[in-house]
N, CA, C and O of each residue as an XYZ file, in Angstrom:
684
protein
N      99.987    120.677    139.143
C     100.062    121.915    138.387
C     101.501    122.154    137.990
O     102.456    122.082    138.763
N     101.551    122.436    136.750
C     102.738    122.747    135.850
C     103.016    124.274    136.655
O     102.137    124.970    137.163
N     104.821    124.640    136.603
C     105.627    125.457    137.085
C     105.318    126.496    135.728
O     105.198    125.867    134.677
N     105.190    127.835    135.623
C     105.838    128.638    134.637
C     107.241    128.250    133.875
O     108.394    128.199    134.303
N     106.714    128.011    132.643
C     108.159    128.001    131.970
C     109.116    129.152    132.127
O     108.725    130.319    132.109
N     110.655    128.729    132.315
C     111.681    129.486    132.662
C     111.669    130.813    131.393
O     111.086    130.621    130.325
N     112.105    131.614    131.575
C     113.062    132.982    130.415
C     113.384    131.789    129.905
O     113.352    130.673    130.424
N     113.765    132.212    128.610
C     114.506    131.928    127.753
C     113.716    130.018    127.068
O     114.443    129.575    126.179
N     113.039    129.492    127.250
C     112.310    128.525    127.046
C     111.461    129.037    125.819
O     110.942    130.150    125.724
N     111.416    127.889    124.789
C     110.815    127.843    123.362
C     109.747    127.629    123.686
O     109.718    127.062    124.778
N     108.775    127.813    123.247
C     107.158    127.932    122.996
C     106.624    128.174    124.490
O     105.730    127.369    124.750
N     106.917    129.066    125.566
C     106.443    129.454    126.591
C     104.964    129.367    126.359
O     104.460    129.446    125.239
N     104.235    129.188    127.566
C     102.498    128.579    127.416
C     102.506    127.398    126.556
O     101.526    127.306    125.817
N     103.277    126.584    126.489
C     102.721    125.553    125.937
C     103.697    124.123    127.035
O     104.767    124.195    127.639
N     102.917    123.214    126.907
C     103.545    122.203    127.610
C     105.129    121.112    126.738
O     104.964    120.243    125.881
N     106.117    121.433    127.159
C     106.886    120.716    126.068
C     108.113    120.348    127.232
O     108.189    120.699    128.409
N     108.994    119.535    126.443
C     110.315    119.357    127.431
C     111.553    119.601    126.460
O     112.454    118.763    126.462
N     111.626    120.617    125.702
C     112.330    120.795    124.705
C     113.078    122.514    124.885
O     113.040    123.203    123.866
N     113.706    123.120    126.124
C     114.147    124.426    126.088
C     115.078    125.127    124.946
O     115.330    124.514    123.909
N     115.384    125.932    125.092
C     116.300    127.015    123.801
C     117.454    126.432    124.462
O     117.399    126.371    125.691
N     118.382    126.037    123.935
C     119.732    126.034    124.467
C     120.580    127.590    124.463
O     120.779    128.425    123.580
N     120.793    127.538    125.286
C     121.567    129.218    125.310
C     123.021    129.439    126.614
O     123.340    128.923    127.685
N     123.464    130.349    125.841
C     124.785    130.404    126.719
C     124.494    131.044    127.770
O     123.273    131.145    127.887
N     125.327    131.740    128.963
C     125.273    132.212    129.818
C     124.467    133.852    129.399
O     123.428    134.350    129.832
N     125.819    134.531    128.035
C     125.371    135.758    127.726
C     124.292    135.865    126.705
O     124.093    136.888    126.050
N     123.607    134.772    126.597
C     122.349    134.757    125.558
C     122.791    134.113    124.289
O     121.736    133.831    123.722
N     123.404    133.876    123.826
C     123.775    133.866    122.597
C     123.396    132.082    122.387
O     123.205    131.434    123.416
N     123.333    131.575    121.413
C     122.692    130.449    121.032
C     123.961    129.363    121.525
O     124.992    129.839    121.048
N     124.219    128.369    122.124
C     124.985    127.562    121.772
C     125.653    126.738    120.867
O     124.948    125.976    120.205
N     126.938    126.725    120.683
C     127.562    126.552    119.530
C     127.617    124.630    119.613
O     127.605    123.786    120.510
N     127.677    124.640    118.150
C     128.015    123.085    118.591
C     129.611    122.223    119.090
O     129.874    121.032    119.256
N     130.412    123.452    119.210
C     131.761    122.951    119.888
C     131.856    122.681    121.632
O     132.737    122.289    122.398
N     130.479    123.112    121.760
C     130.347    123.135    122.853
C     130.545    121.698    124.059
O     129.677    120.850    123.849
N     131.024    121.515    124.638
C     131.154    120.034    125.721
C     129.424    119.813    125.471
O     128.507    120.551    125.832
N     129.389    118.927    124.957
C     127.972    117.685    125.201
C     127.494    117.780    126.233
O     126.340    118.176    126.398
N     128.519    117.332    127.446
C     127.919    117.041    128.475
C     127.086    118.357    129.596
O     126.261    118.397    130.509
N     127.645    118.962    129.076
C     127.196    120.342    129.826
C     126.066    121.239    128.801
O     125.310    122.067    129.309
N     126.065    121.069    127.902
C     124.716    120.701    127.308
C     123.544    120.421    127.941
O     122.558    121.112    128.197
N     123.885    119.047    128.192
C     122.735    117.823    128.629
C     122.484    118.780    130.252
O     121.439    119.239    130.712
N     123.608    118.811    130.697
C     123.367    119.459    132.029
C     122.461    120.864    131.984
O     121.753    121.321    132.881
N     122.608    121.175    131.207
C     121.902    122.522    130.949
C     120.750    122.371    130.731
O     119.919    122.977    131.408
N     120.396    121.548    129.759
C     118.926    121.872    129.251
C     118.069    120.987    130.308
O     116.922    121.426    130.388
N     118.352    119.637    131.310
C     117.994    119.424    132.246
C     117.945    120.618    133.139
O     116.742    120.827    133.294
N     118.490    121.339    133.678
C     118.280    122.474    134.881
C     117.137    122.895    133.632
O     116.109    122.218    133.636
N     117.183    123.309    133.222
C     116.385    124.488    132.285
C     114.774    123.481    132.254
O     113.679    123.902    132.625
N     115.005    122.422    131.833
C     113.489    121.697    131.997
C     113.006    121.478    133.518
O     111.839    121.756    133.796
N     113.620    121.129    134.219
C     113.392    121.062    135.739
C     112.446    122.259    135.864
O     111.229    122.269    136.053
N     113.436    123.406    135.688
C     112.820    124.975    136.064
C     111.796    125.267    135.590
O     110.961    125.864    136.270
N     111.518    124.874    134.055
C     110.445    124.956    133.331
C     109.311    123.994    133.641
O     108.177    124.462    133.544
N     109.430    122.820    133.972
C     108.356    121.959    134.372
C     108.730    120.708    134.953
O     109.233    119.749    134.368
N     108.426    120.815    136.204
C     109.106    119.529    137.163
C     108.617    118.393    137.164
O     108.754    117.617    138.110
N     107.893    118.094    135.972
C     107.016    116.791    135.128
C     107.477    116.492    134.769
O     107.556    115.264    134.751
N     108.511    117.480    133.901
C     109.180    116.904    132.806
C     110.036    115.392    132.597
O     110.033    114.612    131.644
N     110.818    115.343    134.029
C     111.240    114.181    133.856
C     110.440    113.187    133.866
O     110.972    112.223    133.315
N     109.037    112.894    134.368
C     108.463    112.248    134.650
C     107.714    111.667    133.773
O     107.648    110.438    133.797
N     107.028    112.361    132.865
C     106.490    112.218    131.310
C     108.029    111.439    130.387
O     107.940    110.485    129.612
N     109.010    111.987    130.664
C     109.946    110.975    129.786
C     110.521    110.126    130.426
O     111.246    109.353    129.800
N     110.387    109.974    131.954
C     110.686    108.217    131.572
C     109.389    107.243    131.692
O     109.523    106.020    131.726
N     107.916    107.989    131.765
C     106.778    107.448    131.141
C     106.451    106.942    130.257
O     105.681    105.993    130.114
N     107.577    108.126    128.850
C     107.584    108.015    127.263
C     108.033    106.545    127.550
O     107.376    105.510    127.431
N     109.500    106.748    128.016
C     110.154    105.703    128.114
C     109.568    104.049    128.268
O     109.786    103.215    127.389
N     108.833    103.758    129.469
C     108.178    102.890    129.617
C     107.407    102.329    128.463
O     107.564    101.240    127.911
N     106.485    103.343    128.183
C     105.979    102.772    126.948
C     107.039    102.645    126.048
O     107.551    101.540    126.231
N     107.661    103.322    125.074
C     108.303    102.428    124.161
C     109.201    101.119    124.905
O     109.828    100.301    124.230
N     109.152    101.098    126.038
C     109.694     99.777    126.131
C     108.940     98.777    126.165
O     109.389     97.660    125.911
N     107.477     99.007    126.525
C     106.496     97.812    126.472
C     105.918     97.662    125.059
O     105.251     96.659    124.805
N     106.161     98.730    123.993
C     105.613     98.906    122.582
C     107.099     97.646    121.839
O     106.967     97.155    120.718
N     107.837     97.471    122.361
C     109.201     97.255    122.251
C     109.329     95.452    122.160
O     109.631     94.709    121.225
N     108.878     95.140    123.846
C     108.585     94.061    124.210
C     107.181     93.262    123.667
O     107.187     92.033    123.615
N     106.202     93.898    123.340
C     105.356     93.423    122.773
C     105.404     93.102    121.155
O     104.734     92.177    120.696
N     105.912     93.605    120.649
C     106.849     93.818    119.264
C     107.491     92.488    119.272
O     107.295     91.577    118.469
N     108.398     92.502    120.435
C     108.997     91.038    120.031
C     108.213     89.624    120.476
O     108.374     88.418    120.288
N     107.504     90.280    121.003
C     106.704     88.676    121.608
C     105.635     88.311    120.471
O     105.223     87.152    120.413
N     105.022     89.611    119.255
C     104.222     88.689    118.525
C     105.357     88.740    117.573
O     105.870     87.623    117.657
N     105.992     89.414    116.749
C     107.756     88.005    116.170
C     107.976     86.827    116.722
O     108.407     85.942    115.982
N     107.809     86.616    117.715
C     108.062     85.365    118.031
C     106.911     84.491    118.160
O     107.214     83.298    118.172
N     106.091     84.665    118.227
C     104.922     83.866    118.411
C     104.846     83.201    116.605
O     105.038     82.034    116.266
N     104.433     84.648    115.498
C     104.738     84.696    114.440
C     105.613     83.084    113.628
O     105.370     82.126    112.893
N     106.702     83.716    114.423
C     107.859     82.865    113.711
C     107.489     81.284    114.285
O     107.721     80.357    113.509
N     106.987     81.011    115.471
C     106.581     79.700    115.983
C     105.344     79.125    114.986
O     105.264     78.178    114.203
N     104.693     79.877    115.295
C     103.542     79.579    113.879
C     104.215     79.037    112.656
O     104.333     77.891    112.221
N     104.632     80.241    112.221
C     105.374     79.566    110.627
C     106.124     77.916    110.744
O     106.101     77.052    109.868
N     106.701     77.839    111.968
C     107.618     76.538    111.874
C     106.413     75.630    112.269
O     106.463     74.588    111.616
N     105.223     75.678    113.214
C     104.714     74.398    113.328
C     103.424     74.016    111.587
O     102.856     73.034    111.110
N     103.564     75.542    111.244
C     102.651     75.258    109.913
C     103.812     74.104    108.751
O     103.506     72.988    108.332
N     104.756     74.651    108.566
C     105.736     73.937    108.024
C     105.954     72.875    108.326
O     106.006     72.114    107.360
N     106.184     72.250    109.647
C     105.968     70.689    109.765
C     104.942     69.959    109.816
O     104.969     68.735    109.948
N     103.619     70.874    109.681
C     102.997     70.184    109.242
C     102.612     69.672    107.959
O     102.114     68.590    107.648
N     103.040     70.964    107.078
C     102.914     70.218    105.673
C     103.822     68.873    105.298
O     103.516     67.798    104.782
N     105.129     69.440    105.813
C     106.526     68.268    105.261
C     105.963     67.095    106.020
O     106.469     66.069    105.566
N     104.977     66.798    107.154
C     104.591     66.062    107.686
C     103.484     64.735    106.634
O     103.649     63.529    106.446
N     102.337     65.763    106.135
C     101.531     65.539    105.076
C     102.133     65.518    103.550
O     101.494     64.738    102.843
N     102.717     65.880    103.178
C     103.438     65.660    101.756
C     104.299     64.628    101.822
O     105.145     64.439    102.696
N     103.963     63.672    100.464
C     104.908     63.021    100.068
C     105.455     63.616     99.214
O     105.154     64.792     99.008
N     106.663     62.811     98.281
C     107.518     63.483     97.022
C     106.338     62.956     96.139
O     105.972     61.782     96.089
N     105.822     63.972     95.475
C     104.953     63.371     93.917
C     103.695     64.518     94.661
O     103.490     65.431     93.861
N     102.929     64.655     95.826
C     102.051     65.052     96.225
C     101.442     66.623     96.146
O     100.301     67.065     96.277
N     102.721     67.244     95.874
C     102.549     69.301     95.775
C     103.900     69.375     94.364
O     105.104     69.125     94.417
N     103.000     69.838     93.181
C     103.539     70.423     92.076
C     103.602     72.081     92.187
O     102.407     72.120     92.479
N     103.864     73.038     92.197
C     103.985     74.557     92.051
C     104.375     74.771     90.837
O     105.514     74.677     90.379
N     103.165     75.132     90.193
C     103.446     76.073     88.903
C     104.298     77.133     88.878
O     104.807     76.992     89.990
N     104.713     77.895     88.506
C     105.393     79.183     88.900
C     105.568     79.518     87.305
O     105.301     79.039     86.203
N     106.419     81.070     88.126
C     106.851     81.598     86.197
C     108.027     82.329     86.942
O     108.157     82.702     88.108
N     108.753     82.386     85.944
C     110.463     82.966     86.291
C     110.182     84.372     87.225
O     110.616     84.376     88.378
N     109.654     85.231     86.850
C     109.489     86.577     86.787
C     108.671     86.721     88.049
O     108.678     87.931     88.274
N     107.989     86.130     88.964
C     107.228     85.751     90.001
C     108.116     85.930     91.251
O     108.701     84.956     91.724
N     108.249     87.440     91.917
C     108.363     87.568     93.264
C     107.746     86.451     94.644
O     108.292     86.231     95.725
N     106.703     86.013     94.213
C     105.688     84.854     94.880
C     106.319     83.606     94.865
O     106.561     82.776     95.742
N     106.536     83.672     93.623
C     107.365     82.069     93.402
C     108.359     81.947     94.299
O     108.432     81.170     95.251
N     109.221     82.877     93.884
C     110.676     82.735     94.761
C     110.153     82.699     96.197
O     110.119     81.505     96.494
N     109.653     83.563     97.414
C     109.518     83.012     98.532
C     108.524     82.255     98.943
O     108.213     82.210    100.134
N     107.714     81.354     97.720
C     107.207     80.287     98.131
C     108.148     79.201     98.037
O     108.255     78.436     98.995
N     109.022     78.997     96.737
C     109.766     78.212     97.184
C     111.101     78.406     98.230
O     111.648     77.468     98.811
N     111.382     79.414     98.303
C     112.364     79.322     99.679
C     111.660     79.071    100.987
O     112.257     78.841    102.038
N     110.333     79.130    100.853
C     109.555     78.187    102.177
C     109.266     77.231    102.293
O     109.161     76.686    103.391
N     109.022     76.658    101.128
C     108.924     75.409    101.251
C     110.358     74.514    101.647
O     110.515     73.557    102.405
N     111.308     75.269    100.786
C     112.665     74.133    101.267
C     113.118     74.641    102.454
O     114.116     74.004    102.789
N     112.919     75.258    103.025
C     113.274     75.889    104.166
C     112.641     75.193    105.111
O     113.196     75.180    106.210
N     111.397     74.471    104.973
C     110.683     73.888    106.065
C     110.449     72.385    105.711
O     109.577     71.697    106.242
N     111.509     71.858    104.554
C     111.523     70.542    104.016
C     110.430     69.851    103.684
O     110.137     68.680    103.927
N     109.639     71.000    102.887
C     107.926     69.955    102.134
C     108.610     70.049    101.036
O     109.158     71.022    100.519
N     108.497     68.384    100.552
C     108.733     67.800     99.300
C     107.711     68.549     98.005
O     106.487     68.497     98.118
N     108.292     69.155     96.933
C     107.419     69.506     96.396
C     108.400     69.518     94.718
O     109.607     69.387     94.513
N     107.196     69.740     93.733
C     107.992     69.927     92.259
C     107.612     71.088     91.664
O     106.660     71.796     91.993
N     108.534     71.297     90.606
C     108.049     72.928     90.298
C     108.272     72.803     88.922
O     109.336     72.234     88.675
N     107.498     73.212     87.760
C     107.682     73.768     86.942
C     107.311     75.545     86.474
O     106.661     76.356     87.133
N     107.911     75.723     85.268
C     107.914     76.980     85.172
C     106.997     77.637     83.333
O     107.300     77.342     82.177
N     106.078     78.395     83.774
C     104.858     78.587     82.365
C     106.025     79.257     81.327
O     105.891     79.175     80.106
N     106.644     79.615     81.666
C     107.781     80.241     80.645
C     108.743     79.169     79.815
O     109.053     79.136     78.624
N     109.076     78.339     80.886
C     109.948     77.223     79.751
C     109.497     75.547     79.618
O     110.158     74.558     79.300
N     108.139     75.711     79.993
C     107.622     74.056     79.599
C     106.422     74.088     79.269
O     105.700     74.334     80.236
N     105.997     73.975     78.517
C     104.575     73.927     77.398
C     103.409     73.415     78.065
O     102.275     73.894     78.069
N     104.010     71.969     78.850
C     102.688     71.321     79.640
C     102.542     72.059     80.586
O     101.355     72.229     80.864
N     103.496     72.768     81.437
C     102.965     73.717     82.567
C     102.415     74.176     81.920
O     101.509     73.385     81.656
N     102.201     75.630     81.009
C     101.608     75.992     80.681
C     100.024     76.104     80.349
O      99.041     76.839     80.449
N     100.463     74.907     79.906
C      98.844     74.048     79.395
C      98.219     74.123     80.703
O      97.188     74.782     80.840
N      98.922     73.311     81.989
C      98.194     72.838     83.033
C      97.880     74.212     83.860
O      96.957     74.217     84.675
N      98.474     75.085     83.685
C      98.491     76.110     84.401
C      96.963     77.289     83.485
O      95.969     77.868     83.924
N      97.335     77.193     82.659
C      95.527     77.697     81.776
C      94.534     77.069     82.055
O      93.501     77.666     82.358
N      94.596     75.785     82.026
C      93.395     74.749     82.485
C      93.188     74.599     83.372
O      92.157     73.935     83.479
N      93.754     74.941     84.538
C      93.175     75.224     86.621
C      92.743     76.657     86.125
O      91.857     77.025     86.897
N      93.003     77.725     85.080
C      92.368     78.967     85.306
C      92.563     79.967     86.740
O      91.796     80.773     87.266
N      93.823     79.557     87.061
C      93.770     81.071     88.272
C      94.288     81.946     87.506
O      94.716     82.037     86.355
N      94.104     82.764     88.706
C      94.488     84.572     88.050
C      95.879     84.488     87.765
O      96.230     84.995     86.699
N      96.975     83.825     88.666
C      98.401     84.034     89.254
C      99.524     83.182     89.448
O      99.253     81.990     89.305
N     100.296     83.353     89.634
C     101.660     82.105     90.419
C     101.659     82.681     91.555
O     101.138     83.776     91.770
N     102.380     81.828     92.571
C     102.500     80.486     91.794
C     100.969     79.949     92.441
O     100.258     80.448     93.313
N     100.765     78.372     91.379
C      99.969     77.687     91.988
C      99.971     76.053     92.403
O     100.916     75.313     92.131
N      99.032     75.717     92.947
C      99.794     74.452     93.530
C      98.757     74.054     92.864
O      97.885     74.797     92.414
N      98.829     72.122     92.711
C      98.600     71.360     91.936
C      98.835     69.993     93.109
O      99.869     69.329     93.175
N      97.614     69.796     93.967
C      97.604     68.912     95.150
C      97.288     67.708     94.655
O      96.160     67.552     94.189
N      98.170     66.698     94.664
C      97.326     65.083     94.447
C      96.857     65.438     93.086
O      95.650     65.357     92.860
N      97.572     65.775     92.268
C      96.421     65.717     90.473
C      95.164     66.700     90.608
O      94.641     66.937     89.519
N      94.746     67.136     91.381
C      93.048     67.469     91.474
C      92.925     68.616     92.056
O      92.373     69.553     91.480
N      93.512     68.735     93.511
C      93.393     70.086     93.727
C      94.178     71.734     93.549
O      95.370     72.032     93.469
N      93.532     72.177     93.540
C      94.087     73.584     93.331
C      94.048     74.662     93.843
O      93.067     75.385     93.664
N      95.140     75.067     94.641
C      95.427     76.263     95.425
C      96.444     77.478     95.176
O      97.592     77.385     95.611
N      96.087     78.449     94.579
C      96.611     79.446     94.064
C      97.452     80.556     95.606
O      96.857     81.005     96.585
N      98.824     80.677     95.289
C      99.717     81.552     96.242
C      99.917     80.456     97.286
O      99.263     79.414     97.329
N     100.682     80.733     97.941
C     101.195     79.994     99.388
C     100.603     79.962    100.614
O     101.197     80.367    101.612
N      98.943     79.304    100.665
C      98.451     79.303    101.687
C      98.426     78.399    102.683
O      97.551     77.561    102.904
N      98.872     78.489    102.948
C      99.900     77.126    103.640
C      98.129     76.327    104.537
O      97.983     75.118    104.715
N      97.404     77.060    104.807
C      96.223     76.470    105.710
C      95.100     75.674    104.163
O      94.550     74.577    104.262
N      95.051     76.229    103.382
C      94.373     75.493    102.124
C      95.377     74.467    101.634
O      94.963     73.439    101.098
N      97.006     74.748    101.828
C      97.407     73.364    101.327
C      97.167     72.138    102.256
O      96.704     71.063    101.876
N      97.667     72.547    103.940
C      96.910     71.335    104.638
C      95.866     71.094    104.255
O      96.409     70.315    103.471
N      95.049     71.014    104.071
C      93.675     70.938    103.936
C      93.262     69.978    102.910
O      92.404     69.151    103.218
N      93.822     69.979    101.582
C      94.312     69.282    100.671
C      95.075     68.183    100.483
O      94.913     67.223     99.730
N      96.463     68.604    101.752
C      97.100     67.106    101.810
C      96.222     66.514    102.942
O      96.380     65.355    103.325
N      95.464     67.196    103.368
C      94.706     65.874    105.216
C      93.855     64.636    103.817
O      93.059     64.752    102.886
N      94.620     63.596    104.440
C      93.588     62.496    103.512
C      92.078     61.975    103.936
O      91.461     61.206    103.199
């Protein structure tokens, strides 16, 4: 059972750990005030008001530290993924084997190809804006988008799906 919140405590009847800061003679605290006696203050003042209080915040605490730690463990898992997907393509690709259509203006393009060289799959690129046969080849697969890939002559995989391009290079 929760203590009565102290005099002078903001939203009295309600459960919070947040008191009025106030001076001795009532008056609001200024912000020239020492910090530290501050902190000292509004601790006595939450104590008095609810002797949970500390207890719920370093509870808060806990959790954001496990919201924290779990956070980084799927980043990292994440980022392990990405690198064993990547060697596996540069694994399966030869040079001649993954063409990428693209077009200048293509947010997609650009970090498909900074993934690909980033994870050393051999690949070629043209662009529908300044070469006619892309173009051509890029109307005649009929996707919606860039970029697209152009597997072995035949297949066709539209955006950077890195699990449909394996799939394509597995012979």
């Amino acid at each position: 059972m929760h203590a009565a919140p102290a005099e002078g405590v903001r939203g009295a009847g309600r459960r919070q750990c947040r008191p009025a800061l106030r001076t001795p003679g009532g008056a609001k605290a200024s912000h020239e005030r020492d910090g530290a006696a501050i902190v000292m203050q509004c601790n006595e003042m939450m104590k008095a008001a609810d002797p949970a209080c500390g207890t719920r915040a370093r509870g808060m605490l806990g959790l954001i530290a496990l919201v924290l730690v779990v956070y980084a463990a799927q980043m990292g898992w994440k980022q392990h993924l990405d690198t064993r997907r990547g060697q596996e393509l540069a694994a399966l690709a030869a040079p001649g084997d993954l063409r990428m259509i693209s077009s200048d203006t293509c947010p997609y393009c650009v970090a498909a190809r900074r993934w690909l060289r980033e994870h050393d799959v051999p690949f070629s690129e043209c662009s529908i804006e300044r070469d006619p046969a892309c173009r051509a080849d890029y109307e005649r697969a009929g996707t919606p988008g860039t970029p697209t890939f152009i597997v072995r002559g035949r297949h066709v995989v539209t955006g950077l799906d890195q699990a449909r391009l394996r799939d394509a290079l597995k012979p």
